[in-house]
CHARMM-style PDB file with segment names, atoms N, HN, CA, C and O in Angstrom:
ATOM      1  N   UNK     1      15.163  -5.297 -17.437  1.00  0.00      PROA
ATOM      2  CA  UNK     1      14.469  -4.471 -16.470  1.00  0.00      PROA
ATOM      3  C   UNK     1      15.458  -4.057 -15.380  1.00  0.00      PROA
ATOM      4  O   UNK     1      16.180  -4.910 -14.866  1.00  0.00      PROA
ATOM      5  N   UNK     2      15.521  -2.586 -14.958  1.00  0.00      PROA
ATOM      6  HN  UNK     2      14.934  -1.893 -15.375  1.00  0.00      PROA
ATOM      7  CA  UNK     2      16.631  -2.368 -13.789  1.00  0.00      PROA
ATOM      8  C   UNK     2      15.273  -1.947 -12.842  1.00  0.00      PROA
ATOM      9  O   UNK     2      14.143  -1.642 -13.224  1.00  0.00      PROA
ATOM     10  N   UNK     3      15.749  -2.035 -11.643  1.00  0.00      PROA
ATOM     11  HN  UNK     3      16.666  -2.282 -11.333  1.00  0.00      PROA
ATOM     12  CA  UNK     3      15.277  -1.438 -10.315  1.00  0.00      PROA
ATOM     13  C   UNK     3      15.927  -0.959  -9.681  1.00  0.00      PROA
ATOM     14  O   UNK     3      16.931  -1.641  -9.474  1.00  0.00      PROA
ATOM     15  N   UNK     4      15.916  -0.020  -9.177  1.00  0.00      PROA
ATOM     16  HN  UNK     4      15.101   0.533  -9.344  1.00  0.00      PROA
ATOM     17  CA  UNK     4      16.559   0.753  -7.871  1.00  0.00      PROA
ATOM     18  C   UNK     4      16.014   1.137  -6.692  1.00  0.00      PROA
ATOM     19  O   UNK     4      15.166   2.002  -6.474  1.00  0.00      PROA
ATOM     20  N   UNK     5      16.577   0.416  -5.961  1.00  0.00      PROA
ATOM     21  HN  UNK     5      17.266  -0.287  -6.138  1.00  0.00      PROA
ATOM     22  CA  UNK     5      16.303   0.424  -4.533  1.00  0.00      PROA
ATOM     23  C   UNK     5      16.520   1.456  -3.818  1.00  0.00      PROA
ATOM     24  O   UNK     5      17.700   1.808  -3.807  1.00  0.00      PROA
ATOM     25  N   UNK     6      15.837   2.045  -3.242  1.00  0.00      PROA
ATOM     26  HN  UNK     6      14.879   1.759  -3.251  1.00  0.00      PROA
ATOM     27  CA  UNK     6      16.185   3.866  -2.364  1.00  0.00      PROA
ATOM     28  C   UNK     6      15.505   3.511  -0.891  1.00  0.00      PROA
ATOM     29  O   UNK     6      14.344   3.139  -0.723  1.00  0.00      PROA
ATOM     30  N   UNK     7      16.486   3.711   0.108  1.00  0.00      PROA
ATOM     31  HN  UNK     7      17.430   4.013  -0.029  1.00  0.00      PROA
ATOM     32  CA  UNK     7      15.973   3.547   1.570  1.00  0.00      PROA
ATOM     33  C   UNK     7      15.401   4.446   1.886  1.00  0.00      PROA
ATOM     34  O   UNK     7      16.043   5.490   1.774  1.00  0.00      PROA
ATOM     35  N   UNK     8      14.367   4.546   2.277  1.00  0.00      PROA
ATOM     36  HN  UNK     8      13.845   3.698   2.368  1.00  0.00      PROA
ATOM     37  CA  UNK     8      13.514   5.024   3.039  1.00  0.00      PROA
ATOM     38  C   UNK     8      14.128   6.690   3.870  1.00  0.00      PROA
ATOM     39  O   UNK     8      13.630   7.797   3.666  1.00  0.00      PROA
ATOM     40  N   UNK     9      15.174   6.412   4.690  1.00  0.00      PROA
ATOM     41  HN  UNK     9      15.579   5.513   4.856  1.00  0.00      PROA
ATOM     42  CA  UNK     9      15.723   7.471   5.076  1.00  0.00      PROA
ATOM     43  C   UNK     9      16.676   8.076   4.090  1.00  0.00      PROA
ATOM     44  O   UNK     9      17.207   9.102   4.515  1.00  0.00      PROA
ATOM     45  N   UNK    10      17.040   7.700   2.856  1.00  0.00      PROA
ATOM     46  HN  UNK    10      16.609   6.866   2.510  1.00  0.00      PROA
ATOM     47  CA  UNK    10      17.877   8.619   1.829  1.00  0.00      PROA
ATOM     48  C   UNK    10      16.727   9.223   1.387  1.00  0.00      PROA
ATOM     49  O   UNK    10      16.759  10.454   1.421  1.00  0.00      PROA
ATOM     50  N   UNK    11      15.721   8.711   0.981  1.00  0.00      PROA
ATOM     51  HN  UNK    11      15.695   7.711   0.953  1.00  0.00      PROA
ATOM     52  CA  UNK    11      15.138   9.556   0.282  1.00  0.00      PROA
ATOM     53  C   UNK    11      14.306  10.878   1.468  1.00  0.00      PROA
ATOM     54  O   UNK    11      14.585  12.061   1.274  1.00  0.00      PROA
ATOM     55  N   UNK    12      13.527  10.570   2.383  1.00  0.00      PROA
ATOM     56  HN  UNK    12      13.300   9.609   2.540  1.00  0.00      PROA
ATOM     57  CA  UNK    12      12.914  11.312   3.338  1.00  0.00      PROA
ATOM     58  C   UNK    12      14.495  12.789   3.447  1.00  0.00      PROA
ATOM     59  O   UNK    12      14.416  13.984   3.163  1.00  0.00      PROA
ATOM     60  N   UNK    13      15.480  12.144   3.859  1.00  0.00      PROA
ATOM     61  HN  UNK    13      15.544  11.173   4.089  1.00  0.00      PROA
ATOM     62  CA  UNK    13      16.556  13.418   3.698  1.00  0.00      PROA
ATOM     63  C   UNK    13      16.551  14.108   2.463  1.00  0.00      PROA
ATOM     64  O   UNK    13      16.187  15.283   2.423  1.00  0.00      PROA
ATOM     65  N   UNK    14      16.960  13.429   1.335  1.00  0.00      PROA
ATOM     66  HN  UNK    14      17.255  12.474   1.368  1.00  0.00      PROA
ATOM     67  CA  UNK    14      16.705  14.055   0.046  1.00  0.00      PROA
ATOM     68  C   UNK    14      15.306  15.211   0.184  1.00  0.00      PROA
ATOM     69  O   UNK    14      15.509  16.425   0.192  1.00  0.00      PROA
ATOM     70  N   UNK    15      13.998  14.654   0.281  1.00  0.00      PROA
ATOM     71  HN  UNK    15      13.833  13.668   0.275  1.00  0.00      PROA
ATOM     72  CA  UNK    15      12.972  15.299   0.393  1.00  0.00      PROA
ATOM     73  C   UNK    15      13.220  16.414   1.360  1.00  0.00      PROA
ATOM     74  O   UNK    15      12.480  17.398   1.330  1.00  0.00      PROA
ATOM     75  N   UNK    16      13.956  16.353   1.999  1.00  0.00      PROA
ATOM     76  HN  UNK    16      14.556  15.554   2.023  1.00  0.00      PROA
ATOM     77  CA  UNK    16      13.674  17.594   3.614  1.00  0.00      PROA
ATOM     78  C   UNK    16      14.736  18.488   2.803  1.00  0.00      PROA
ATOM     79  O   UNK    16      14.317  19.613   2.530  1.00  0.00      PROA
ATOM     80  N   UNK    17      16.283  18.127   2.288  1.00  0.00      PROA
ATOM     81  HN  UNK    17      16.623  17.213   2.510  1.00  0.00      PROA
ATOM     82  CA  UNK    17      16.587  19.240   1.903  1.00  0.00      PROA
ATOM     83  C   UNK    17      16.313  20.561   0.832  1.00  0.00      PROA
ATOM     84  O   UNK    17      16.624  21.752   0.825  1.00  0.00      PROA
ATOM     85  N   UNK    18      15.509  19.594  -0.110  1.00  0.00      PROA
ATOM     86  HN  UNK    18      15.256  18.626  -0.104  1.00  0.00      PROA
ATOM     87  CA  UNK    18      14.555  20.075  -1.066  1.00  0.00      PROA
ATOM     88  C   UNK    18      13.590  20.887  -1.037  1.00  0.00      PROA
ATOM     89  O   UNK    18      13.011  21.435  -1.974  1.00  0.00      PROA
ATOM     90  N   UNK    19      13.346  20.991   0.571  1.00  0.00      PROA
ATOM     91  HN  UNK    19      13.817  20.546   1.332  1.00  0.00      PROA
ATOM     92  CA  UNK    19      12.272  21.240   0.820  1.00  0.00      PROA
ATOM     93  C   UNK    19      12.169  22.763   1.844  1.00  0.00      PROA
ATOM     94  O   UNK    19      11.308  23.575   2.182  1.00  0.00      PROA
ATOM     95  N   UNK    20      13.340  22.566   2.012  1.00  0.00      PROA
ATOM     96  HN  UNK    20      14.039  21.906   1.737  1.00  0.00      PROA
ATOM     97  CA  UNK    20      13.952  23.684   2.834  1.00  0.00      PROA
ATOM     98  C   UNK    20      13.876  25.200   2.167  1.00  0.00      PROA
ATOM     99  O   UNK    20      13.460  26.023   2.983  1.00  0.00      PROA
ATOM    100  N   UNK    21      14.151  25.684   1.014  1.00  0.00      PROA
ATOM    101  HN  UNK    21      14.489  25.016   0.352  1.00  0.00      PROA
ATOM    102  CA  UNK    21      13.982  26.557   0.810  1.00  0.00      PROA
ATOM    103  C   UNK    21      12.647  27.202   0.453  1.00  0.00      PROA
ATOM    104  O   UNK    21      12.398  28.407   0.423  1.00  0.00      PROA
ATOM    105  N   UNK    22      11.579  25.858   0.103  1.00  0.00      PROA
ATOM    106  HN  UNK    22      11.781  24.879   0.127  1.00  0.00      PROA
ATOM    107  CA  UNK    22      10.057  26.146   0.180  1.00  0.00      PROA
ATOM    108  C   UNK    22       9.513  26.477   1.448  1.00  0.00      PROA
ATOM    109  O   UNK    22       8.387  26.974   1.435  1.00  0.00      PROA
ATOM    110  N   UNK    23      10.060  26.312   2.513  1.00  0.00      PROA
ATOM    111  HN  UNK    23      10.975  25.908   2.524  1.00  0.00      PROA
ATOM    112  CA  UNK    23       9.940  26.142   4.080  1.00  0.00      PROA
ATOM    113  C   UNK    23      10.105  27.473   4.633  1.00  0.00      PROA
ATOM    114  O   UNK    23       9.358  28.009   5.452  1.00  0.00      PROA
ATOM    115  N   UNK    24      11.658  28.190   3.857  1.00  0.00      PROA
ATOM    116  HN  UNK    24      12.265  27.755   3.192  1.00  0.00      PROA
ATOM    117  CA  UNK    24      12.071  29.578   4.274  1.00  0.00      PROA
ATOM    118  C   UNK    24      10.855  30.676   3.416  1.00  0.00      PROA
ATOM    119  O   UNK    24      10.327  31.629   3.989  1.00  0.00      PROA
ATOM    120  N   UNK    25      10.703  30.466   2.626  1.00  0.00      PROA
ATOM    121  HN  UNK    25      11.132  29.692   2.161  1.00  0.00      PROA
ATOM    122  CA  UNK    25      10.064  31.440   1.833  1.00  0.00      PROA
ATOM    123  C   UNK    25       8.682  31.382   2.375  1.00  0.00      PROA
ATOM    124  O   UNK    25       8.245  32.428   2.856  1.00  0.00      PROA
ATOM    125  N   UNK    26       7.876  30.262   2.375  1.00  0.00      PROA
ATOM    126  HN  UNK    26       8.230  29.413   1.985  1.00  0.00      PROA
ATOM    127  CA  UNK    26       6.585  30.618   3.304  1.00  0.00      PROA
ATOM    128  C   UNK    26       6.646  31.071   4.245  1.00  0.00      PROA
ATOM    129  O   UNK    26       5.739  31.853   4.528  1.00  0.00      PROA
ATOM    130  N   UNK    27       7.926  30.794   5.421  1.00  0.00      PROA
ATOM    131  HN  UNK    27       8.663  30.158   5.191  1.00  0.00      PROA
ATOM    132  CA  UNK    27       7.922  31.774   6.375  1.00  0.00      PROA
ATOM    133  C   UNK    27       8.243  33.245   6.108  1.00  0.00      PROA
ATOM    134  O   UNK    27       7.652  34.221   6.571  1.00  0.00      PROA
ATOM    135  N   UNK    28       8.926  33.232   5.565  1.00  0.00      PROA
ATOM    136  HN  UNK    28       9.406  32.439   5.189  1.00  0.00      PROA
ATOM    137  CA  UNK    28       9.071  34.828   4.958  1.00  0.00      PROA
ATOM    138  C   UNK    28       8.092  35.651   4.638  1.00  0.00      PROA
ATOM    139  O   UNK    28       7.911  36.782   5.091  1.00  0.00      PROA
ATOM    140  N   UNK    29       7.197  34.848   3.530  1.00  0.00      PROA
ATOM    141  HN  UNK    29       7.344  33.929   3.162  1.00  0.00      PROA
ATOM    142  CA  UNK    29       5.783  35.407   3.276  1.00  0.00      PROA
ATOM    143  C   UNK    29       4.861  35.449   4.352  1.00  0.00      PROA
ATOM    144  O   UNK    29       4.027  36.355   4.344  1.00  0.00      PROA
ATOM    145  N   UNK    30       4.868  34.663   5.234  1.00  0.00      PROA
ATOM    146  HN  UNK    30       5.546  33.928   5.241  1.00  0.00      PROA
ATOM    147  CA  UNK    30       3.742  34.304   6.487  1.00  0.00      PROA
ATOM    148  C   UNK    30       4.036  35.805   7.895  1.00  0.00      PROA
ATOM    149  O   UNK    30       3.350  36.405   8.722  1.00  0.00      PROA
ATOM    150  N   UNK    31       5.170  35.798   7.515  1.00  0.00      PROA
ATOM    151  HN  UNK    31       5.727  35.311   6.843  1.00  0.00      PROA
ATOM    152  CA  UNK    31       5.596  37.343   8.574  1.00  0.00      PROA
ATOM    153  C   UNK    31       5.502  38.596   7.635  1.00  0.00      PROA
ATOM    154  O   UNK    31       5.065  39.660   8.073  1.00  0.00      PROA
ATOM    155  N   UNK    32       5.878  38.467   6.464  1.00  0.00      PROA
ATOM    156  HN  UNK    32       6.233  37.603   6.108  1.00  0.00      PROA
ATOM    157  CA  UNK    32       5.532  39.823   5.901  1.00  0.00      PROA
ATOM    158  C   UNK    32       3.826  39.741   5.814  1.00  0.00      PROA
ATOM    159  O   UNK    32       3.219  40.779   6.074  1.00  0.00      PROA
ATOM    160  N   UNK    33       3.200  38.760   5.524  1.00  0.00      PROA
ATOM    161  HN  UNK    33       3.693  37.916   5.312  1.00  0.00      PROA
ATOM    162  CA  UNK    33       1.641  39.391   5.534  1.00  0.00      PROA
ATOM    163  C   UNK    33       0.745  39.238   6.972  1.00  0.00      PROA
ATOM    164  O   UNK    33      -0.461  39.410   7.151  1.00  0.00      PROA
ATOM    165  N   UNK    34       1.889  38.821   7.990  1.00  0.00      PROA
ATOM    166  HN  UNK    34       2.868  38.682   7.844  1.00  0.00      PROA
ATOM    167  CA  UNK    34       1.269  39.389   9.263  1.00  0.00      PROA
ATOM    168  C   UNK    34       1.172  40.476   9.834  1.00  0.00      PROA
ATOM    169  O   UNK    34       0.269  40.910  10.548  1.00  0.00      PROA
ATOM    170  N   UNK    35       2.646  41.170   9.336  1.00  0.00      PROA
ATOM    171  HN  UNK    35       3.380  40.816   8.756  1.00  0.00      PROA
ATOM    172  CA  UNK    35       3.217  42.260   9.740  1.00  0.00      PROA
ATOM    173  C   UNK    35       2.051  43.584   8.636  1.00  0.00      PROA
ATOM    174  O   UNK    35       1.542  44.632   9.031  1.00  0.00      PROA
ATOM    175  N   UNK    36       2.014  43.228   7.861  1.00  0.00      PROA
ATOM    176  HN  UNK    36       2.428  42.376   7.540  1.00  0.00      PROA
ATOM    177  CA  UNK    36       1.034  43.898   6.643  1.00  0.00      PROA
ATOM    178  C   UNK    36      -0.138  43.843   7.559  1.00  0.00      PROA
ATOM    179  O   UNK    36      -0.510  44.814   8.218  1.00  0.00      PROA
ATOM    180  N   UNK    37      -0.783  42.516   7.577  1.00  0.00      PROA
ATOM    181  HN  UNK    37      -0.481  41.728   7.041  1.00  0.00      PROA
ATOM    182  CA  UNK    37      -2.183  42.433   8.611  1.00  0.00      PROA
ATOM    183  C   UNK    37      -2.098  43.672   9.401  1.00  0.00      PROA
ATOM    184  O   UNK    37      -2.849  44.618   9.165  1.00  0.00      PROA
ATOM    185  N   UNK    38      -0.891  43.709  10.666  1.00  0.00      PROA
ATOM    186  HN  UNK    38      -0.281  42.940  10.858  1.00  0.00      PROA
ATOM    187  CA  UNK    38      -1.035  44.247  11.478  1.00  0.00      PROA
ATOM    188  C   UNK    38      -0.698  45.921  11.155  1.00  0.00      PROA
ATOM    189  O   UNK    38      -1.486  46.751  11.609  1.00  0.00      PROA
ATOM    190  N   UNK    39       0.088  46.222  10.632  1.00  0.00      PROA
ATOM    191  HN  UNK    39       0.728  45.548  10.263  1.00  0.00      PROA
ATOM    192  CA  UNK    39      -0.220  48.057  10.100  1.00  0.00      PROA
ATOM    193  C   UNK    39      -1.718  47.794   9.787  1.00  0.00      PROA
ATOM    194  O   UNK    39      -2.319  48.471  10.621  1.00  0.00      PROA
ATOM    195  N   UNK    40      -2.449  47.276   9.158  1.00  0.00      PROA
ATOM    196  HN  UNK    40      -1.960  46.726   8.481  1.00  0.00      PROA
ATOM    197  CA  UNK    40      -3.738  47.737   8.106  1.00  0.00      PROA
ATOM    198  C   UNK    40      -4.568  48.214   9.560  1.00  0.00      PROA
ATOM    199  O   UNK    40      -5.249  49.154   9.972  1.00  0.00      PROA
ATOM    200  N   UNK    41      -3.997  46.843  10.049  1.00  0.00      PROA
ATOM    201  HN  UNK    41      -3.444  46.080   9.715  1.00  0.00      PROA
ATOM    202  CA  UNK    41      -5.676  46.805  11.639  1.00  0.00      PROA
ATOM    203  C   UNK    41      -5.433  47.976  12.924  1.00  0.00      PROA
ATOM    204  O   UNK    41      -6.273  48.211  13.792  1.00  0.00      PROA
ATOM    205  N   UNK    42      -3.829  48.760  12.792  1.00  0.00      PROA
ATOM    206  HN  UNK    42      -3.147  48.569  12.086  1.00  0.00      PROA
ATOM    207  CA  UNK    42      -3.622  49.493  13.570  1.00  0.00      PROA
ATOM    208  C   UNK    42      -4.434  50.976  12.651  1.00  0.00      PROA
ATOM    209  O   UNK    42      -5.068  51.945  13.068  1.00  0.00      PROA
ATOM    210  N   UNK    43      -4.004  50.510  11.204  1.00  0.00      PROA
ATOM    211  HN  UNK    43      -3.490  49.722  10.866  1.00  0.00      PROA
ATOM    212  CA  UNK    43      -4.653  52.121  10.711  1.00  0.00      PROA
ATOM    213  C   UNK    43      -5.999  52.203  10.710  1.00  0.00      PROA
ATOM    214  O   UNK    43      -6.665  53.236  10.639  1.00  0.00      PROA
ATOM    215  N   UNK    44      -6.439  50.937  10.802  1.00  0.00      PROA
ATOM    216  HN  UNK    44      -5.899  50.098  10.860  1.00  0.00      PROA
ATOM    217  CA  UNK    44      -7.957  51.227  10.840  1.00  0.00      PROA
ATOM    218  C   UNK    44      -8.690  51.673  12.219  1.00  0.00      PROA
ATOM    219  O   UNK    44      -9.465  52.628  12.169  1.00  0.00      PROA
ATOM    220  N   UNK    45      -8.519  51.172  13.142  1.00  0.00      PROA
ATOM    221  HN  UNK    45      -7.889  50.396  13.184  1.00  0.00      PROA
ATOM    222  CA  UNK    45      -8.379  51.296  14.533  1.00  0.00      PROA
ATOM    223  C   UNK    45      -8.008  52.919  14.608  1.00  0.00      PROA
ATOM    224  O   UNK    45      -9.016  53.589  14.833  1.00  0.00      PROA
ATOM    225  N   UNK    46      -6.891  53.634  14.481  1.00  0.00      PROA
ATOM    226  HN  UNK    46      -6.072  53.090  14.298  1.00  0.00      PROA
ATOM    227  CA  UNK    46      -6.434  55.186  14.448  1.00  0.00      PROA
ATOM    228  C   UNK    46      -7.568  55.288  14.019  1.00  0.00      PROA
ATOM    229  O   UNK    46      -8.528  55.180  14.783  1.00  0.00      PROA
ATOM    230  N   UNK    47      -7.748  55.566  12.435  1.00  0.00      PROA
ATOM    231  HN  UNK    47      -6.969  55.654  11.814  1.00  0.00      PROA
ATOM    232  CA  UNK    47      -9.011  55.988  11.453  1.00  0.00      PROA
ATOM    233  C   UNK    47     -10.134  56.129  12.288  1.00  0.00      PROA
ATOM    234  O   UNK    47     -10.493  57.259  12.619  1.00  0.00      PROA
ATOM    235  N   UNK    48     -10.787  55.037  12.705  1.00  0.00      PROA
ATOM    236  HN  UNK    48     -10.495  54.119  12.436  1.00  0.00      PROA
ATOM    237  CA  UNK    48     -12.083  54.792  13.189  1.00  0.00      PROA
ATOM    238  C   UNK    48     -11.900  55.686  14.716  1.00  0.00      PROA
ATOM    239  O   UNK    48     -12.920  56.223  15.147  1.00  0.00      PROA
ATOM    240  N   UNK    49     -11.095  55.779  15.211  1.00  0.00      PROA
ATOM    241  HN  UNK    49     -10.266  55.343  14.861  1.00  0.00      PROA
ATOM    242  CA  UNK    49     -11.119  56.367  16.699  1.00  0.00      PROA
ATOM    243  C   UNK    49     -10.789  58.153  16.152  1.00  0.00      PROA
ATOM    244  O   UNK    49     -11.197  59.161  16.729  1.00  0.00      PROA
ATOM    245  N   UNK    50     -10.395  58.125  15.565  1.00  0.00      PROA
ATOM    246  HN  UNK    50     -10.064  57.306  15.096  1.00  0.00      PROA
ATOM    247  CA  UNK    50     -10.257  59.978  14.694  1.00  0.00      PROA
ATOM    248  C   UNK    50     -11.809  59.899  14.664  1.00  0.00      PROA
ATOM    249  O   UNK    50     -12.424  60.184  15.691  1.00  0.00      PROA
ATOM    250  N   UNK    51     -12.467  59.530  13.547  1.00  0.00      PROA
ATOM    251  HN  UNK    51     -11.967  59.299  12.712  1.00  0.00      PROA
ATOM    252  CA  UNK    51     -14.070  59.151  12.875  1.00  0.00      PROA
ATOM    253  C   UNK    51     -14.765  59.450  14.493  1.00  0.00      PROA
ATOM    254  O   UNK    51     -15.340  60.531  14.618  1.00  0.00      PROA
ATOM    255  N   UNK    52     -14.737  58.889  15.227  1.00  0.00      PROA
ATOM    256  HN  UNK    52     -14.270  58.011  15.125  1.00  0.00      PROA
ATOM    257  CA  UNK    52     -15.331  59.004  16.355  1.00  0.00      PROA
ATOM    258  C   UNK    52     -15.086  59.895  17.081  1.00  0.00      PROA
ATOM    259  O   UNK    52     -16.043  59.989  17.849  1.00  0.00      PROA
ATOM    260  N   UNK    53     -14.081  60.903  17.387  1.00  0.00      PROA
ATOM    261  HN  UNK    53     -13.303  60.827  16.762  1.00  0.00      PROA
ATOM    262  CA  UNK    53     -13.744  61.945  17.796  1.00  0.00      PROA
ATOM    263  C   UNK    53     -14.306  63.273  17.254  1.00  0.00      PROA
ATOM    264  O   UNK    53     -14.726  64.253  17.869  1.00  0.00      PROA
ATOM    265  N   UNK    54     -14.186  63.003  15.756  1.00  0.00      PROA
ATOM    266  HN  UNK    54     -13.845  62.206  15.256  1.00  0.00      PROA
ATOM    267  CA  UNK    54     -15.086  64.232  15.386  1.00  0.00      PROA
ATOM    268  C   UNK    54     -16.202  64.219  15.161  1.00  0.00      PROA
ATOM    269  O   UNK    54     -16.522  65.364  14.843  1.00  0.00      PROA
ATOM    270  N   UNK    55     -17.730  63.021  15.115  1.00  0.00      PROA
ATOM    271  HN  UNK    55     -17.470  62.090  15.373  1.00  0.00      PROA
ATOM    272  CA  UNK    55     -18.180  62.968  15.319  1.00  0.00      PROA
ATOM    273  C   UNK    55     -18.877  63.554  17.067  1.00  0.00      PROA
ATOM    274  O   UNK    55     -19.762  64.324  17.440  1.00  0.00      PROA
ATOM    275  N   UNK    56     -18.047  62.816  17.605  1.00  0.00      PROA
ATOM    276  HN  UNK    56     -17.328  62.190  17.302  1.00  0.00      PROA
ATOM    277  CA  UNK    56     -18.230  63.532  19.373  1.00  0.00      PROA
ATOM    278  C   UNK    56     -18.209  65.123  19.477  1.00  0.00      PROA
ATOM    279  O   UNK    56     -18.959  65.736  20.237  1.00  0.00      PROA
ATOM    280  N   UNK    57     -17.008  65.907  18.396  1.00  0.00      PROA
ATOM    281  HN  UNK    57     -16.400  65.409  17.778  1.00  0.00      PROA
ATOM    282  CA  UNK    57     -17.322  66.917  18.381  1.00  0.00      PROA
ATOM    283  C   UNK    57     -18.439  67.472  17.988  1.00  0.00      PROA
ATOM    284  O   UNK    57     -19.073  68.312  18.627  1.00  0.00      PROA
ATOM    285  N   UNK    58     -18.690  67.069  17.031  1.00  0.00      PROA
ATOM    286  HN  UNK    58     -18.175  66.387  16.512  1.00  0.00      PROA
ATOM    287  CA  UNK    58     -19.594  68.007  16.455  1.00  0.00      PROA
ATOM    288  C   UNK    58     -20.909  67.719  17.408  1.00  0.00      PROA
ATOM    289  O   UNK    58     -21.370  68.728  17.943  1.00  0.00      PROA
ATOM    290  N   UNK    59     -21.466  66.669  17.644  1.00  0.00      PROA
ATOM    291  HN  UNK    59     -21.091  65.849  17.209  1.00  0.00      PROA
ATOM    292  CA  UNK    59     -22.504  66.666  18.257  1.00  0.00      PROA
ATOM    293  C   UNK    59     -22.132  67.424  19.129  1.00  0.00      PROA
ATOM    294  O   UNK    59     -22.581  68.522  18.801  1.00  0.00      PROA
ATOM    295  N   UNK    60     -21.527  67.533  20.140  1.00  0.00      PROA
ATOM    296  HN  UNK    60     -21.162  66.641  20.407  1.00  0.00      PROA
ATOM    297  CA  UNK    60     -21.492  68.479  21.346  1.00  0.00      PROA
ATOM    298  C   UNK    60     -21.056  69.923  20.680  1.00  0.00      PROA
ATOM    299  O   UNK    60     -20.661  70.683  21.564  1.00  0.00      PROA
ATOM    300  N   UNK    61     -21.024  70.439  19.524  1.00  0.00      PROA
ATOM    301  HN  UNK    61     -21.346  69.821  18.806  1.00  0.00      PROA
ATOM    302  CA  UNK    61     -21.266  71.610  18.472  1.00  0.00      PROA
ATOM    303  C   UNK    61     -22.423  71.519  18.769  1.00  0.00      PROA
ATOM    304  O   UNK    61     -22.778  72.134  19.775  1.00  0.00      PROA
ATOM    305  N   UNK    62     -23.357  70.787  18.069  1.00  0.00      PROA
ATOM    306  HN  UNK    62     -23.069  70.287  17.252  1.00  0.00      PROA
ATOM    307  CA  UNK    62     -24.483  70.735  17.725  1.00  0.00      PROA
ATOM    308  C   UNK    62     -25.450  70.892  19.482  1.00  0.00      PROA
ATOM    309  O   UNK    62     -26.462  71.582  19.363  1.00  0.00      PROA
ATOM    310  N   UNK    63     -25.340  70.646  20.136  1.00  0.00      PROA
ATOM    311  HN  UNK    63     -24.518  70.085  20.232  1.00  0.00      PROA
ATOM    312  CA  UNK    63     -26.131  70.545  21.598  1.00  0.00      PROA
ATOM    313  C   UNK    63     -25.567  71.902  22.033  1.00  0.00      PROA
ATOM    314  O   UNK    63     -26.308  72.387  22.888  1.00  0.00      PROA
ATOM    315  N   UNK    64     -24.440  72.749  21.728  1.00  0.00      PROA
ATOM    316  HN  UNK    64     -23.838  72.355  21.033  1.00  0.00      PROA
ATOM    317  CA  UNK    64     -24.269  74.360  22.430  1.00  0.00      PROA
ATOM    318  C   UNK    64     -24.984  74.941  21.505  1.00  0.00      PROA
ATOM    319  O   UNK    64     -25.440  76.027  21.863  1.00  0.00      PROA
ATOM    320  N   UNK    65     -25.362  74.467  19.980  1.00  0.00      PROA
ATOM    321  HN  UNK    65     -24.992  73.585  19.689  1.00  0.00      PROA
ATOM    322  CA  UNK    65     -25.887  75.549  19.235  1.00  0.00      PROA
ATOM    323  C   UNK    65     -27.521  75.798  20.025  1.00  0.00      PROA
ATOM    324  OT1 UNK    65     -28.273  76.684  19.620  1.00  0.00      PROA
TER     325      UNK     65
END
C-alpha cells in the first residue's frame, strides 16, 4: 500500500493556479454580457421614447383635426 501525503497549502496553491484561467474567462464573459445587457436596455429605452414621441404626435394630429 503507498500513501502520499500532500500539505494542505501545496495543494490549495496547486488548486488556485488551476483555477486561474477559469477565473479569467468568467470574468471575460461576465463583462461582455454586461456590456451586451447594457446596449439592449439603452436600445430599448431609445425605441420606447421614439414609440412615445410619435404617438404624442399623432394625438396632437388627431386633436387639430
Amino acid at each position: 500500500m503507498l500513501t502520499v501525503h500532500v500539505s494542505e497549502g501545496f495543494l490549495k496553491k496547486a488548486l488556485t493556479s488551476q483555477m486561474e484561467p477559469v477565473r479569467t474567462n468568467v470574468a471575460t464573459i461576465e463583462a461582455e454580457v454586461k456590456q451586451k445587457l447594457q446596449n439592449v436596455q439603452e436600445r430599448v429605452t431609445r425605441e420606447v421614447g421614439e414609440r412615445v414621441n410619435q404617438m404624442s404626435t399623432e394625438v396632437q394630429r388627431f386633436k387639430g383635426d
